[in-house]
N, CA, C and O atoms as a Tripos MOL2 file, in Angstrom:
@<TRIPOS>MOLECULE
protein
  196   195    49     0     0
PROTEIN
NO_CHARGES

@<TRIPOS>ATOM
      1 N          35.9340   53.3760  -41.3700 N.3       1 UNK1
      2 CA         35.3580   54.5330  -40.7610 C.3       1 UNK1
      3 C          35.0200   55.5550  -41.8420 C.2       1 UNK1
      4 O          35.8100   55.8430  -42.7410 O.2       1 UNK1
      5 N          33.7860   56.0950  -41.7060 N.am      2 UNK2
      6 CA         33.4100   57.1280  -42.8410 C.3       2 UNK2
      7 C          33.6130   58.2730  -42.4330 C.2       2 UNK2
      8 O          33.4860   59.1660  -43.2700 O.2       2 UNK2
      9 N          34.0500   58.7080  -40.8290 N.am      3 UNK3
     10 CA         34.5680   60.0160  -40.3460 C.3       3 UNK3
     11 C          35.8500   59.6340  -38.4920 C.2       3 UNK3
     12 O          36.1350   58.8200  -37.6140 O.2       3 UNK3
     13 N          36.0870   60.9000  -39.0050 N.am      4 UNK4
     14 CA         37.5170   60.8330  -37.2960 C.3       4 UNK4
     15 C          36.5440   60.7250  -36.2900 C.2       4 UNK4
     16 O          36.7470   59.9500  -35.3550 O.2       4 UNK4
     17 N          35.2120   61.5910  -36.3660 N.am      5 UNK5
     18 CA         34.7660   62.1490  -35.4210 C.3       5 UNK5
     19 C          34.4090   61.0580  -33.9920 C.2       5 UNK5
     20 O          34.4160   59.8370  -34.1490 O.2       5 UNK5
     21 N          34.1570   61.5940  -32.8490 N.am      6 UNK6
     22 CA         34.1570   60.7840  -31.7100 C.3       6 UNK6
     23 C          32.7720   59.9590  -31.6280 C.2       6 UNK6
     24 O          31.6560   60.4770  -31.6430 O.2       6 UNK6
     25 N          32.9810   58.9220  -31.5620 N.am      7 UNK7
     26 CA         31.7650   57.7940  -31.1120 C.3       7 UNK7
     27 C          31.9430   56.5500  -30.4110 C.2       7 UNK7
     28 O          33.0580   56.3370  -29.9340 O.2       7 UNK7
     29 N          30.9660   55.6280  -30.2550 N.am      8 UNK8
     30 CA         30.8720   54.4170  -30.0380 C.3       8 UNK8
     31 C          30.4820   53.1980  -30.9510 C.2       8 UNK8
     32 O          29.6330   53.2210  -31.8420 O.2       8 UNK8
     33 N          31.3540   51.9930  -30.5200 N.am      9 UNK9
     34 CA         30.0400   50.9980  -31.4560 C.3       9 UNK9
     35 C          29.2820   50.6830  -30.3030 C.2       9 UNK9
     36 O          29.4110   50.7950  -29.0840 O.2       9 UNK9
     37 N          28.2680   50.1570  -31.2780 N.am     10 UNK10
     38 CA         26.5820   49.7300  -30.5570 C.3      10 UNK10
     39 C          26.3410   48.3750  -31.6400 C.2      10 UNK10
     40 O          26.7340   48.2520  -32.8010 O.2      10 UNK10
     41 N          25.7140   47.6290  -30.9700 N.am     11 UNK11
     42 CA         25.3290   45.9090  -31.6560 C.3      11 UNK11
     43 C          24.7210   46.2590  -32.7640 C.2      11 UNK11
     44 O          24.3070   47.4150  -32.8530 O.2      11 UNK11
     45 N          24.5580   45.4380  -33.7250 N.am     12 UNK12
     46 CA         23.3400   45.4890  -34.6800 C.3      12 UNK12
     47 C          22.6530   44.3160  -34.8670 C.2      12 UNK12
     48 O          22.8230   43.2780  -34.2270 O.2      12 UNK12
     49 N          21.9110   44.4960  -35.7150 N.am     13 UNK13
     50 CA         21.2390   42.6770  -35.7510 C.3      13 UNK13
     51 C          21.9620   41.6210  -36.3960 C.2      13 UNK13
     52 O          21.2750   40.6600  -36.7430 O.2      13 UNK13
     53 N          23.2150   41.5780  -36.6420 N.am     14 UNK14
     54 CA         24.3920   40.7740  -37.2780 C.3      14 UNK14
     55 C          25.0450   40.5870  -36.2280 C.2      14 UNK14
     56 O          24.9140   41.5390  -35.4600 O.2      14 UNK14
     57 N          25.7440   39.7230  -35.8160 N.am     15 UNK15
     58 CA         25.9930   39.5590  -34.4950 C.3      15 UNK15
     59 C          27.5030   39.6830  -34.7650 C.2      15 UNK15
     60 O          28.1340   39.6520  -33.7080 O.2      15 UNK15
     61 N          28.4060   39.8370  -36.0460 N.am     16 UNK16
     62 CA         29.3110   40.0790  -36.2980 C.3      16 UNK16
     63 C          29.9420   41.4260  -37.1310 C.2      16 UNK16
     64 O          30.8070   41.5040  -38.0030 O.2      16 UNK16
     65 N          29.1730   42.3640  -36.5080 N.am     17 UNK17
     66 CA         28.9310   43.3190  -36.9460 C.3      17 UNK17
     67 C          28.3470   44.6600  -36.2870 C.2      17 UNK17
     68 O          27.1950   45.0640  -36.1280 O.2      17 UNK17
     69 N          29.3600   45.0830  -36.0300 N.am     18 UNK18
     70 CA         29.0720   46.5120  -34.7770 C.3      18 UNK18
     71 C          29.1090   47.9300  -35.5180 C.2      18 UNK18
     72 O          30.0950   48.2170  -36.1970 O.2      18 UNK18
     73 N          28.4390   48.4840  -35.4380 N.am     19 UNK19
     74 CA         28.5390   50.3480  -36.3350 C.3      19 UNK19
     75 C          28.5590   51.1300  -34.8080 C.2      19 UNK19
     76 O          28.1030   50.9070  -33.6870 O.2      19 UNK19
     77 N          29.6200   52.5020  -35.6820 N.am     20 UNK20
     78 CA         30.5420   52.8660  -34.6860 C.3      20 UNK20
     79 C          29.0820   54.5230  -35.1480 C.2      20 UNK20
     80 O          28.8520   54.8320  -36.3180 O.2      20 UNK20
     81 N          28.5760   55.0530  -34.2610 N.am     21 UNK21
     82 CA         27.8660   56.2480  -34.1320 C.3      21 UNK21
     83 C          28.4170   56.9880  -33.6140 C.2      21 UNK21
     84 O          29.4530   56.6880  -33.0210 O.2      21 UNK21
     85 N          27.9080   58.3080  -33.6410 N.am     22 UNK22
     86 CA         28.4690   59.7040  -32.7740 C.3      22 UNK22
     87 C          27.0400   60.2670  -32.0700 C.2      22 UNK22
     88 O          25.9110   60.0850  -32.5250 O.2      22 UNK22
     89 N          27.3550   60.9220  -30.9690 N.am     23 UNK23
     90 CA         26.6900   61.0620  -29.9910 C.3      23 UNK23
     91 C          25.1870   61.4260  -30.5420 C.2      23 UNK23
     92 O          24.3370   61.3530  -29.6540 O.2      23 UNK23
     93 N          24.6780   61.8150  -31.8820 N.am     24 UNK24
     94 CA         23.9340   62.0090  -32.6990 C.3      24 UNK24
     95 C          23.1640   60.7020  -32.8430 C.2      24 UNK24
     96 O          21.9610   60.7830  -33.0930 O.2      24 UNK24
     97 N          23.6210   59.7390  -32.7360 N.am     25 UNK25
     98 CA         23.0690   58.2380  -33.2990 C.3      25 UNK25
     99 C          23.5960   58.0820  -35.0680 C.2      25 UNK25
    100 O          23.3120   57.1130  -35.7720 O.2      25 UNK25
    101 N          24.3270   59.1660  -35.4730 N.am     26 UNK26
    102 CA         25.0260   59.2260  -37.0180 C.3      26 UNK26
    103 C          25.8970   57.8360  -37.2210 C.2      26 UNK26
    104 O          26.8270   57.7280  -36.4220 O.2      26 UNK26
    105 N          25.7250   56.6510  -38.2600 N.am     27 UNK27
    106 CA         26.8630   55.7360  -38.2360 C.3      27 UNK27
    107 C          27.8550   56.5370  -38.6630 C.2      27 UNK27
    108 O          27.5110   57.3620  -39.5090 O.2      27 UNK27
    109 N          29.0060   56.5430  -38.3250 N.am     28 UNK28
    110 CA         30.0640   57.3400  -38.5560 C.3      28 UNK28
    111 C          31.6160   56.0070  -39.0310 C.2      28 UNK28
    112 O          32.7770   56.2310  -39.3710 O.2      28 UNK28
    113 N          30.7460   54.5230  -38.7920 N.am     29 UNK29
    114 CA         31.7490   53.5130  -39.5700 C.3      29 UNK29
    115 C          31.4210   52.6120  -38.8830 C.2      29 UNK29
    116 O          30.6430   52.8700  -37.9650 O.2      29 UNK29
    117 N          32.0350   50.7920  -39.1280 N.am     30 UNK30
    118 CA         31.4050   49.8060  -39.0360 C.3      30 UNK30
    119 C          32.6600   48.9590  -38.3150 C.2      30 UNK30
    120 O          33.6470   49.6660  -38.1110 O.2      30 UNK30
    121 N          32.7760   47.6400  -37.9190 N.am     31 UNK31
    122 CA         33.2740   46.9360  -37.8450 C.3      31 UNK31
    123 C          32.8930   45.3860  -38.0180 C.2      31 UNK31
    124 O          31.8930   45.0100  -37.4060 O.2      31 UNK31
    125 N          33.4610   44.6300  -38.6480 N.am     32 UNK32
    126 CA         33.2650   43.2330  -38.8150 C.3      32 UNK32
    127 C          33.7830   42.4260  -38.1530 C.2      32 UNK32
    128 O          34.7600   42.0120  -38.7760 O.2      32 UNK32
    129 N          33.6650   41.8180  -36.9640 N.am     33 UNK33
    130 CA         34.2390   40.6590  -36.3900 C.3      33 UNK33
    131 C          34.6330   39.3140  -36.9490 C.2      33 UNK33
    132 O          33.7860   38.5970  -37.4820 O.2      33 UNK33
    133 N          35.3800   39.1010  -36.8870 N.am     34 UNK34
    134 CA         35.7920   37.5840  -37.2600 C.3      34 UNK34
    135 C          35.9690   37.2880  -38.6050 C.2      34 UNK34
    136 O          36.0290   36.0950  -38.9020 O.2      34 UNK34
    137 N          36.0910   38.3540  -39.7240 N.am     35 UNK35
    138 CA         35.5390   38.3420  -40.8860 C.3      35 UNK35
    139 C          35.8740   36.9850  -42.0000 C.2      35 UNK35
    140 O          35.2170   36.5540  -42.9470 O.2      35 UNK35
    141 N          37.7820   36.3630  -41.1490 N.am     36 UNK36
    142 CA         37.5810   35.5060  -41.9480 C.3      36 UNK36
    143 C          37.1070   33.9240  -41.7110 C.2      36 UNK36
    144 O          37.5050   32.8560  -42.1770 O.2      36 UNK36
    145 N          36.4110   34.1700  -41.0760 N.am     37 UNK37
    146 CA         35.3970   33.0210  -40.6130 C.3      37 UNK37
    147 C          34.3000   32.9800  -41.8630 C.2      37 UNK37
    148 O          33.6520   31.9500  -42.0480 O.2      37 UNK37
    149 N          34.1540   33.9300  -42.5540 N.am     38 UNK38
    150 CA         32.9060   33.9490  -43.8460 C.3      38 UNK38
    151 C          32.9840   33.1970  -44.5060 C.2      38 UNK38
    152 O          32.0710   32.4750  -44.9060 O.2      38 UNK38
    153 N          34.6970   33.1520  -44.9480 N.am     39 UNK39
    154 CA         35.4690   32.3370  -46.0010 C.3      39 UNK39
    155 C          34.5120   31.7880  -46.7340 C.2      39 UNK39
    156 O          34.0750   31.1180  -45.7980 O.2      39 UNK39
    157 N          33.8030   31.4980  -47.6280 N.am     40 UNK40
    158 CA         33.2730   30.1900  -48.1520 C.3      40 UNK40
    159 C          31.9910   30.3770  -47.9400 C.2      40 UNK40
    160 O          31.2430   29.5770  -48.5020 O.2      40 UNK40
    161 N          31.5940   31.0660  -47.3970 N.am     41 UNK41
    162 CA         29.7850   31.4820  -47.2720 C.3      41 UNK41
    163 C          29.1920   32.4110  -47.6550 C.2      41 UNK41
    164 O          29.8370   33.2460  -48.2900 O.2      41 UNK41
    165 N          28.1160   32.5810  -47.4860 N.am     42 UNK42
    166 CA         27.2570   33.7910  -48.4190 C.3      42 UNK42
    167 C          27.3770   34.5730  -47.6220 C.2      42 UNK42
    168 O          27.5340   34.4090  -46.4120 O.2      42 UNK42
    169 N          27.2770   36.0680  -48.5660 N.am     43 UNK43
    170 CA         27.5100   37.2370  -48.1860 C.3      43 UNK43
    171 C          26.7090   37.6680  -47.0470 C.2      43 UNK43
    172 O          25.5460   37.2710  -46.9710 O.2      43 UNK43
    173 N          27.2540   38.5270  -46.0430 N.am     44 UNK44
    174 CA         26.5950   38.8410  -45.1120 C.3      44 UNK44
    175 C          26.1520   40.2580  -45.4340 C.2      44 UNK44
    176 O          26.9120   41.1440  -45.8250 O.2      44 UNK44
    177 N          24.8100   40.3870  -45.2230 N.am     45 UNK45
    178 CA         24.0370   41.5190  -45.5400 C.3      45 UNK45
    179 C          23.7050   42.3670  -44.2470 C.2      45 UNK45
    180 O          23.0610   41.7710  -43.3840 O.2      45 UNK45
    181 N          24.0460   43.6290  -44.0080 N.am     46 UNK46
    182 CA         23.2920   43.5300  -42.7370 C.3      46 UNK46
    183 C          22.5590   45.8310  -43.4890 C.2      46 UNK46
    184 O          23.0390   46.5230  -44.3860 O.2      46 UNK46
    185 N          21.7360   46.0350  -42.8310 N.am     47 UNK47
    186 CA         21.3200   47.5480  -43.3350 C.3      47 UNK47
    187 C          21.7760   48.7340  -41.8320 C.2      47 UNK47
    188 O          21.1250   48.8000  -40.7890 O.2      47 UNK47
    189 N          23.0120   49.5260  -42.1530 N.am     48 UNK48
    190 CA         23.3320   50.2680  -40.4060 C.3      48 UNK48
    191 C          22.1700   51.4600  -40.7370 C.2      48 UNK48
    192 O          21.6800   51.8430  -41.7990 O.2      48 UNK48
    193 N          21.9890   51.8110  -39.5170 N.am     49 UNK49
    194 CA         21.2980   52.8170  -39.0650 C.3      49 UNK49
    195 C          21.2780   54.2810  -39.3400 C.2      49 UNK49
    196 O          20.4890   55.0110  -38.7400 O.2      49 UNK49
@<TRIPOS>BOND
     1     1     2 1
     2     2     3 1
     3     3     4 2
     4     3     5 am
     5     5     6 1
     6     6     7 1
     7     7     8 2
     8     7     9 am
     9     9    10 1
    10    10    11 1
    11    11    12 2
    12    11    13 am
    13    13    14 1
    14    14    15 1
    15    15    16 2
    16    15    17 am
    17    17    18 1
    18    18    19 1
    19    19    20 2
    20    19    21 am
    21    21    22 1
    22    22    23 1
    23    23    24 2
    24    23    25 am
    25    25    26 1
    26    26    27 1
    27    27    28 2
    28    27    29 am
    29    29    30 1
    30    30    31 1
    31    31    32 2
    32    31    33 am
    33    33    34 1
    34    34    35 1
    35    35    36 2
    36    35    37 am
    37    37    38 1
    38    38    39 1
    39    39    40 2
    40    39    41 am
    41    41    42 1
    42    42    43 1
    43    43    44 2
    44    43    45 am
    45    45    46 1
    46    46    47 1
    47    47    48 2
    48    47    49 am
    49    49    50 1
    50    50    51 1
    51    51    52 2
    52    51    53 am
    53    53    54 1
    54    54    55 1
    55    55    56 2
    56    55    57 am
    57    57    58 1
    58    58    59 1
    59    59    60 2
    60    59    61 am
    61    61    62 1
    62    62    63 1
    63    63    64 2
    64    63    65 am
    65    65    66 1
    66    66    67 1
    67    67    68 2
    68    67    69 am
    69    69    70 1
    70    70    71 1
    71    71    72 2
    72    71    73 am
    73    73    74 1
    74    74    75 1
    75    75    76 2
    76    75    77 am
    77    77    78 1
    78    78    79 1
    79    79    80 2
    80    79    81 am
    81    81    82 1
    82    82    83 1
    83    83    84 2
    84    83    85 am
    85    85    86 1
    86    86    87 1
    87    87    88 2
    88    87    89 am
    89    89    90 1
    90    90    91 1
    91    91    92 2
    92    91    93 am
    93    93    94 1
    94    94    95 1
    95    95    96 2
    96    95    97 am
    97    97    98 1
    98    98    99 1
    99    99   100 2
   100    99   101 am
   101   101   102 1
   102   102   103 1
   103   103   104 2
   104   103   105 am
   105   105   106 1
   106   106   107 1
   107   107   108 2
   108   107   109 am
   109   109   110 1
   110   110   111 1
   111   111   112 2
   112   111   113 am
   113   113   114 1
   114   114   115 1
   115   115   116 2
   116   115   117 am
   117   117   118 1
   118   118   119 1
   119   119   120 2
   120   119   121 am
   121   121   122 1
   122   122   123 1
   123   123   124 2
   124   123   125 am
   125   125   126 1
   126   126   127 1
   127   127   128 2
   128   127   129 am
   129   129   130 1
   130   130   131 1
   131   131   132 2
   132   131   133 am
   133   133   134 1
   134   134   135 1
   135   135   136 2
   136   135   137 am
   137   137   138 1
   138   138   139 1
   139   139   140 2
   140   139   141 am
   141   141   142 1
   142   142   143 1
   143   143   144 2
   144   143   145 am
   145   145   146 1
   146   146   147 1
   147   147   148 2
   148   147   149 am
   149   149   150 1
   150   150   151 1
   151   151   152 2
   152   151   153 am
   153   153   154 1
   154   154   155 1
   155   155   156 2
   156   155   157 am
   157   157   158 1
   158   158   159 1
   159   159   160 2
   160   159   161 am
   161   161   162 1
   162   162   163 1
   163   163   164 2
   164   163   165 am
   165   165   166 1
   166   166   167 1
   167   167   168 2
   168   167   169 am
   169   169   170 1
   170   170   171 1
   171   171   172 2
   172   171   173 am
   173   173   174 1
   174   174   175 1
   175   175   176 2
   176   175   177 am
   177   177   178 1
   178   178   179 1
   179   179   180 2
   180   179   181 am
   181   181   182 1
   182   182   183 1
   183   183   184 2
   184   183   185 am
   185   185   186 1
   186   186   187 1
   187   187   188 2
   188   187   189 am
   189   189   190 1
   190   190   191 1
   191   191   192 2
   192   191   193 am
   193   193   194 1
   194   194   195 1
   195   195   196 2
@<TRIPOS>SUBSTRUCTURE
     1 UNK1         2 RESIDUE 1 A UNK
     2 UNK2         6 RESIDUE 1 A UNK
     3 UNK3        10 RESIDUE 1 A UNK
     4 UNK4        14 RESIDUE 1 A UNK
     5 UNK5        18 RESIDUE 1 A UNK
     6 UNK6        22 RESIDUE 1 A UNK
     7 UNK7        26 RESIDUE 1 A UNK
     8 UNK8        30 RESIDUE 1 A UNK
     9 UNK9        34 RESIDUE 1 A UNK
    10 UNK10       38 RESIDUE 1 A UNK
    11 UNK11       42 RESIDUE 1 A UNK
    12 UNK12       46 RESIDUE 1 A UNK
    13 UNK13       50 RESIDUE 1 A UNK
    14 UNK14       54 RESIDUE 1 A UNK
    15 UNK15       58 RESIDUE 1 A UNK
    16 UNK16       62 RESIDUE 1 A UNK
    17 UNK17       66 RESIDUE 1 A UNK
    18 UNK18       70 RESIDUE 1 A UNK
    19 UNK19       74 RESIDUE 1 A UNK
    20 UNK20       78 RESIDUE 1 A UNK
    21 UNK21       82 RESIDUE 1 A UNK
    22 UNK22       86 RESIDUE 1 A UNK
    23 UNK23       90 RESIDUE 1 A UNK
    24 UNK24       94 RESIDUE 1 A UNK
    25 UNK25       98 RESIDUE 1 A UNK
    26 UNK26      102 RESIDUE 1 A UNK
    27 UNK27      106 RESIDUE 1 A UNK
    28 UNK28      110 RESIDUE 1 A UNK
    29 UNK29      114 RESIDUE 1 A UNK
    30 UNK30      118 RESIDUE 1 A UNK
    31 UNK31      122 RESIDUE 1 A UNK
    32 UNK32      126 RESIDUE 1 A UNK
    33 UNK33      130 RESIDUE 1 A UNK
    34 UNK34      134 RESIDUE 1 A UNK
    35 UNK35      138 RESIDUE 1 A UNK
    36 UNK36      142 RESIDUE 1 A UNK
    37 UNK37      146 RESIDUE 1 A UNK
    38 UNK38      150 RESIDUE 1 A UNK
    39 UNK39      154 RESIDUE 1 A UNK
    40 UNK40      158 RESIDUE 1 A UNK
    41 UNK41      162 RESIDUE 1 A UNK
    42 UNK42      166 RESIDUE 1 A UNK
    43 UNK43      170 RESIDUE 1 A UNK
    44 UNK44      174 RESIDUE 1 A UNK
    45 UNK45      178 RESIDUE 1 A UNK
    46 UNK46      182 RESIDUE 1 A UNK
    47 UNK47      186 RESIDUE 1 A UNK
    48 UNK48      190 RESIDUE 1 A UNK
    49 UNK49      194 RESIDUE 1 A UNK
């Protein structure tokens, strides 16, 4: 999280990969699902909003 402040996550085009906004549409922090499922694969790139 890059701040306390109050938000939601919303999808992104990574399907393992949700950014948490504030009522602004501001990313305010990210989350990675499943992350160690990557293990062994190329980096996942994704650009938040």
């Amino acid at each position: 999280m890059f701040s306390d402040a109050r938000g939601y996550f919303r999808e992104t085009a990574q399907e393992q990969v949700m950014e948490k906004v504030d009522e602004k549409g501001t990313v305010i922090g990210f989350s990675v699902l499943h992350a160690s499922t990557f293990r062994g694969q190329k980096p996942v790139e994704i650009t938040l909003s």
